[in-house]
C-alpha positions in Angstrom: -0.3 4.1 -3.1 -1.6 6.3 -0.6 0.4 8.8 2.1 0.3 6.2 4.5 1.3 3.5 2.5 4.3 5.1 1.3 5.4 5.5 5.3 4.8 1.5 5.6 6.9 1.0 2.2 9.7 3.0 3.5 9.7 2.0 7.2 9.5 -1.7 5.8 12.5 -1.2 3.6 14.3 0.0 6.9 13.1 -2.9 8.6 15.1 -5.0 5.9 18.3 -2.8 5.9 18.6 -2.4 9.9 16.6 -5.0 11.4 17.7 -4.2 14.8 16.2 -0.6 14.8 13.0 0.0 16.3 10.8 2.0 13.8 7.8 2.1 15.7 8.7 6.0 17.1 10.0 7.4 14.0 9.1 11.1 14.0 8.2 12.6 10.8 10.1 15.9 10.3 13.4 14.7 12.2 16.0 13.1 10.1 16.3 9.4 9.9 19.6 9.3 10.6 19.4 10.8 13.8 16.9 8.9 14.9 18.2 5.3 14.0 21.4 4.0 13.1 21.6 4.3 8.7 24.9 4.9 7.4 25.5 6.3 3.8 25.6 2.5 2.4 22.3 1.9 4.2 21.1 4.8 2.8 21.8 3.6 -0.9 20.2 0.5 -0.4 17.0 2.0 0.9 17.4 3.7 -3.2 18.1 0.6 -4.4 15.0 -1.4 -2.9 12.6 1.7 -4.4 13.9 1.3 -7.5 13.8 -2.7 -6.8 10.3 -2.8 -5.9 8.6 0.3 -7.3 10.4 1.2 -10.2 11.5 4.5 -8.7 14.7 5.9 -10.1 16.2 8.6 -7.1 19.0 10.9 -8.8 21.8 11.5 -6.7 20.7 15.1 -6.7 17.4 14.7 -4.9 18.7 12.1 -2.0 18.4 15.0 0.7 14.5 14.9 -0.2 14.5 11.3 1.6 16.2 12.5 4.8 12.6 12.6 6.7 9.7 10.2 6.8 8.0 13.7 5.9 10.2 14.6 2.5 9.9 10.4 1.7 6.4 11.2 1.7 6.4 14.2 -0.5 8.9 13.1 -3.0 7.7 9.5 -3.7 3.8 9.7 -3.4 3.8 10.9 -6.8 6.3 8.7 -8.1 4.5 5.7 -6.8 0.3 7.2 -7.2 -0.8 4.2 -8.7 1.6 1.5 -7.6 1.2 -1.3 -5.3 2.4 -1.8 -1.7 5.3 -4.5 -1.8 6.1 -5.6 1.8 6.5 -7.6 4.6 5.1 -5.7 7.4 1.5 -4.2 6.8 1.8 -1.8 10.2 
């Protein structure tokens, strides 16, 4: 999965969770939560669909690495290098 995928894979799992937020002007480096609505439940089941989907196991530890589009990016491209994209939105 490339960089770019890994934003669509993410931003679609959003989608799912809060399907009334508009993802379309999500900045990078600025946290997700302050830039849509994602309580600490929403939160764990954005974890839940990557291990779900990709087989990617997040420890409780490293959840702060997920609080940007920009640390999603960094901490799962490795993790999913190799892996299909596994979505409904393609955008």
């Amino acid at each position: 999965m490339t960089q770019d995928e890994v934003i669509i894979a993410i931003k679609d799992i959003i989608a799912q969770i809060a399907p009334d937020e508009d993802l379309s002007q999500l900045q990078m480096d600025l946290r997700l939560r302050e830039q849509i609505e994602l309580d600490s439940m929403d939160f764990l089941d954005i974890v839940m669909e990557l291990r779900k989907l990709y087989g990617v196991q997040v420890p409780e530890k490293d959840y702060m690495e997920l609080a940007t589009l920009a640390g999603c990016v960094k901490y799962l491209h490795p993790l999913l290098e190799g892996k299909s994209l596994h979505c409904a939105q393609r955008a």
